[in-house]
C-alpha positions as a Markdown table, in Angstrom:
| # | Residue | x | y | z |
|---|---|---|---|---|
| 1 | Unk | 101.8 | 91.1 | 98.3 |
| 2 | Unk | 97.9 | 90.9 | 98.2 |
| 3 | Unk | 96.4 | 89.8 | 95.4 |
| 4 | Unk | 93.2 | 91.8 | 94.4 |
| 5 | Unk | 90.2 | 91.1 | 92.0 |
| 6 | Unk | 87.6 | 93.9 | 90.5 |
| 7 | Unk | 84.3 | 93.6 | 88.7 |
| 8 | Unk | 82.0 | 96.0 | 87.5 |
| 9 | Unk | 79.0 | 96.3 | 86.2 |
| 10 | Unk | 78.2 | 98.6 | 83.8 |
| 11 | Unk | 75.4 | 100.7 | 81.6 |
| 12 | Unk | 77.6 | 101.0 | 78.7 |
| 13 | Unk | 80.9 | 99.9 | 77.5 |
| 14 | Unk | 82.8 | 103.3 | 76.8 |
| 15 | Unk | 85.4 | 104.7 | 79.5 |
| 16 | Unk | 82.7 | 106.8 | 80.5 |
| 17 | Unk | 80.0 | 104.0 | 81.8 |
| 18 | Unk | 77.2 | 104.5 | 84.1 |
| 19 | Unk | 79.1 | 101.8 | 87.0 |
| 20 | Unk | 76.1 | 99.7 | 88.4 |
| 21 | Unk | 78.1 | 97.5 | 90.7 |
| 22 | Unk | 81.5 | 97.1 | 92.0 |
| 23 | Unk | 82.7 | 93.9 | 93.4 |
| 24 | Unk | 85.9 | 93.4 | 95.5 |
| 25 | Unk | 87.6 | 90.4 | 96.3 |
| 26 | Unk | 90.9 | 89.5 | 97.9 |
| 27 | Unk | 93.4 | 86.6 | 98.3 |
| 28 | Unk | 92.7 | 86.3 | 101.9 |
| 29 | Unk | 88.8 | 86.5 | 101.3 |
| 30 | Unk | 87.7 | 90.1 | 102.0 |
| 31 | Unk | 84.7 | 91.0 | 100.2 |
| 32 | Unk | 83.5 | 94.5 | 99.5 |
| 33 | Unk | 80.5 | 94.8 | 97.2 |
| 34 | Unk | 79.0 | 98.0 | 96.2 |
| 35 | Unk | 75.8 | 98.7 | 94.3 |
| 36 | Unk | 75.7 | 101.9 | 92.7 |
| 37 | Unk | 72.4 | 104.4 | 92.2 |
| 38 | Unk | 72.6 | 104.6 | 88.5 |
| 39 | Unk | 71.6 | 108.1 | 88.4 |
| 40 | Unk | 75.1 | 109.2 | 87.4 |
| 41 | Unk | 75.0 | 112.8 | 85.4 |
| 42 | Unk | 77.6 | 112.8 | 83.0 |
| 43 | Unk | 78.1 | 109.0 | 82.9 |
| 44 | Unk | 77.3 | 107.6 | 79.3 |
| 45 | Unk | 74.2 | 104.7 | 79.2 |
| 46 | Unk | 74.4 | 102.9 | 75.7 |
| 47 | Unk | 71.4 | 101.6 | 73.8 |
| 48 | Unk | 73.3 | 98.2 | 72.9 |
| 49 | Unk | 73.9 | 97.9 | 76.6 |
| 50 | Unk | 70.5 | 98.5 | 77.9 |
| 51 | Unk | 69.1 | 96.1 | 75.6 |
| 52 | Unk | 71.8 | 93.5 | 76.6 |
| 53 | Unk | 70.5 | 93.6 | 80.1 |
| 54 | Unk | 67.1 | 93.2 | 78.9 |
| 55 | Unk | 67.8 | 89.7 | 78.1 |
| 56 | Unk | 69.1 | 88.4 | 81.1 |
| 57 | Unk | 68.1 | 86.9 | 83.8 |
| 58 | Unk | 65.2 | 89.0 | 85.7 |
| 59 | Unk | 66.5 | 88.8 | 89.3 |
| 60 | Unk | 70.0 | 89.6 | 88.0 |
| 61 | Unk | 68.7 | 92.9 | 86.0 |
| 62 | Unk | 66.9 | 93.7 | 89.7 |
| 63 | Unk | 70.2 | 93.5 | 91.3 |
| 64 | Unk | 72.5 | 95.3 | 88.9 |
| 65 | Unk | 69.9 | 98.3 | 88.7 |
| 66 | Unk | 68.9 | 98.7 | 92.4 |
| 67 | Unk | 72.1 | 100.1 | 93.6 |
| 68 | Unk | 71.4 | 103.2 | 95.8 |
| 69 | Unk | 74.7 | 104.6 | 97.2 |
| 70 | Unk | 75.7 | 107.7 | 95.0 |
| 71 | Unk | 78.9 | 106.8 | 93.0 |
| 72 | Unk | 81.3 | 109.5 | 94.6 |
| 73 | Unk | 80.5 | 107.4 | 97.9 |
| 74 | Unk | 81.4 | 104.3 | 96.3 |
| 75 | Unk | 84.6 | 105.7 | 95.3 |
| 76 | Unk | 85.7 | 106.7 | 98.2 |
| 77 | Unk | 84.6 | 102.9 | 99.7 |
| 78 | Unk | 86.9 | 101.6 | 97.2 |
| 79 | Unk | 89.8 | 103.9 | 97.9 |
| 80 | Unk | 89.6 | 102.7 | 101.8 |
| 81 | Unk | 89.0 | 99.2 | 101.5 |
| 82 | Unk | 92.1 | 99.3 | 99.1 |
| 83 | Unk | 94.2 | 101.3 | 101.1 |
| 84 | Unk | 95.1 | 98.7 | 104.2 |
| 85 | Unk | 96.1 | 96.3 | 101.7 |
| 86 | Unk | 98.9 | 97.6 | 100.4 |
| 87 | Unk | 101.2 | 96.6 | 98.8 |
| 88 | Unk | 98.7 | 95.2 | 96.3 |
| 89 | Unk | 98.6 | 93.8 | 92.6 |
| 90 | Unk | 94.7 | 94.4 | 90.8 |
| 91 | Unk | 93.7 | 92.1 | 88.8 |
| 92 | Unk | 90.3 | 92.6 | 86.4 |
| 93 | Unk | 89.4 | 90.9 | 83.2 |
| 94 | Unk | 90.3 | 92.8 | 81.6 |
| 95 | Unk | 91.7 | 96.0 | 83.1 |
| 96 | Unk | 91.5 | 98.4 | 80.7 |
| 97 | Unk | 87.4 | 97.6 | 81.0 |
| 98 | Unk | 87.1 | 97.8 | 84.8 |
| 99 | Unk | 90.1 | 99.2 | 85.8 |
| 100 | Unk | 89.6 | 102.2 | 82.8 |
| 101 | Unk | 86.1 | 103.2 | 83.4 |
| 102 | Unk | 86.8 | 103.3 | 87.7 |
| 103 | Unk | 89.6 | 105.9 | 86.8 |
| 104 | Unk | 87.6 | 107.4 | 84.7 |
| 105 | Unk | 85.0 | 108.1 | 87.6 |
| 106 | Unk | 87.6 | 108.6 | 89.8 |
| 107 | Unk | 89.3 | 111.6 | 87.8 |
| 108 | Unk | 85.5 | 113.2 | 87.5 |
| 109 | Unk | 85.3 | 113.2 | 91.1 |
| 110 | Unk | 88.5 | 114.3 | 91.8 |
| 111 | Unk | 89.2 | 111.6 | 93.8 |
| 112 | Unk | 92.9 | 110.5 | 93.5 |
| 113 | Unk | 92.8 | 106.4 | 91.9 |
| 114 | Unk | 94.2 | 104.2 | 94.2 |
| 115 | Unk | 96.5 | 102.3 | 92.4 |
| 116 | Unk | 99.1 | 102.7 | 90.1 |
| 117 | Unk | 99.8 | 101.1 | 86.5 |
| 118 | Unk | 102.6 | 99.1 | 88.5 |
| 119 | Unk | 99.6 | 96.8 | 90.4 |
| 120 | Unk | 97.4 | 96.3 | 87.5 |
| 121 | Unk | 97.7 | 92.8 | 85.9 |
| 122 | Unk | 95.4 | 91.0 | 83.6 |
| 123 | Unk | 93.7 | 88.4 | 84.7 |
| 124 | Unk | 92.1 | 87.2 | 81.1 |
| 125 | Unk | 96.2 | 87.1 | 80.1 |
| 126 | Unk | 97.2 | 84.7 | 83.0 |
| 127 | Unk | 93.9 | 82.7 | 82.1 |
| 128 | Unk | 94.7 | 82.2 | 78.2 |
| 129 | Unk | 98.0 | 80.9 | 80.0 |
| 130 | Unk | 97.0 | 78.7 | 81.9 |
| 131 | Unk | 93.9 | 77.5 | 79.4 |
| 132 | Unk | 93.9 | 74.0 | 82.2 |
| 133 | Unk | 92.2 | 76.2 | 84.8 |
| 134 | Unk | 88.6 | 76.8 | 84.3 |
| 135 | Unk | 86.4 | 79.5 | 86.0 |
| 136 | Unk | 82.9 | 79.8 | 86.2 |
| 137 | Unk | 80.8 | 81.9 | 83.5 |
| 138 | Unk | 80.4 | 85.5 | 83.9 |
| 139 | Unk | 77.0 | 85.6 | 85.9 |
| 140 | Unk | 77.5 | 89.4 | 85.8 |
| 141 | Unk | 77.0 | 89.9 | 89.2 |
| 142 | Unk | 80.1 | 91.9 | 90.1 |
| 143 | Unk | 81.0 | 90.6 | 93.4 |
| 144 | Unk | 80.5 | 86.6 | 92.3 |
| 145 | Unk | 82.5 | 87.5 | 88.8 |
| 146 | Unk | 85.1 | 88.6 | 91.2 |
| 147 | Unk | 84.7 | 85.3 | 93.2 |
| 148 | Unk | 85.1 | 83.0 | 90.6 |
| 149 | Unk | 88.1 | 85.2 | 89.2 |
| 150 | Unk | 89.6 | 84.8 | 92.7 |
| 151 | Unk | 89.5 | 81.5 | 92.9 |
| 152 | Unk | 90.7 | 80.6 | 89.6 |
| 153 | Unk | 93.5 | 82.9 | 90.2 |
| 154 | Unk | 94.2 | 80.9 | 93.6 |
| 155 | Unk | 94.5 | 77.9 | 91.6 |
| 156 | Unk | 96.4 | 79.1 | 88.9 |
| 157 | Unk | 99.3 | 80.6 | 91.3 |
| 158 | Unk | 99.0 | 77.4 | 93.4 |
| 159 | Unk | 100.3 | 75.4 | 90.1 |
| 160 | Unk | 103.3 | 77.7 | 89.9 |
């Protein structure tokens, strides 16, 4: 079974977020990462949010906010690069961030999600576990959060 990890980056924090980025990264080191236009109508942008991203890192804010492929596109990217993997397990930290918002987008697409509550695992869980394994801090860049979540996760299964 392939193990999966997701980031996102995000212009709010409810299930309905503006997605900015999507990173992909799996045990056998594929990479998918997908930056998002953030012209999404009917995905929520938060005040709180917006000024959080004001305060990082200038080449960082550049990145997460220069995404130009229209989020139904991105979707569908997802859904295919997922797709030859299977069977698969997702991990996100935590899922019900990640993993709830991408559903969320999925559903007003109409795009069916491609996973199941079966594959989706928690990756902060198996870290507060395993509290010996250290991963880098979130740089919020989704495809190097997913990196460093990866490889923590190959460390932590290689103790087991």
């Amino acid at each position: 079974m392939n193990n999966i990890m997701i980031d996102i980056e995000t212009a709010a924090t409810s299930l309905d977020a503006t997605i900015l980025s999507i990173g992909v990264v799996t045990d056998d080191g594929y990479e998918l990462y997908l930056r998002v236009d953030s012209d999404q109508p009917g995905r929520a942008v938060s005040i709180s949010t917006m000024l959080w991203w004001a305060k990082q890192d200038e080449a960082m804010r550049k990145e997460a906010f220069s995404g130009t492929m229209p989020l139904e596109t991105a979707l569908r990217e997802l859904s295919e690069f997922l797709q030859p993997n299977t069977p698969f397990l997702l991990w996100a930290k935590p899922p019900q961030f990640d993993l709830g918002i991408l559903e969320n987008a999925y559903n007003q697409h109409k795009i069916p999600v491609p996973w199941n509550f079966r594959q989706v695992s928690c990756f902060r869980t198996v870290q507060r576990l395993f509290s010996g394994v250290k991963t880098e801090p979130a740089k919020h860049s989704a495809i190097e959060d997913a990196r460093d979540q990866m490889d923590a996760l190959r460390g932590i299964l290689r103790t087991l």
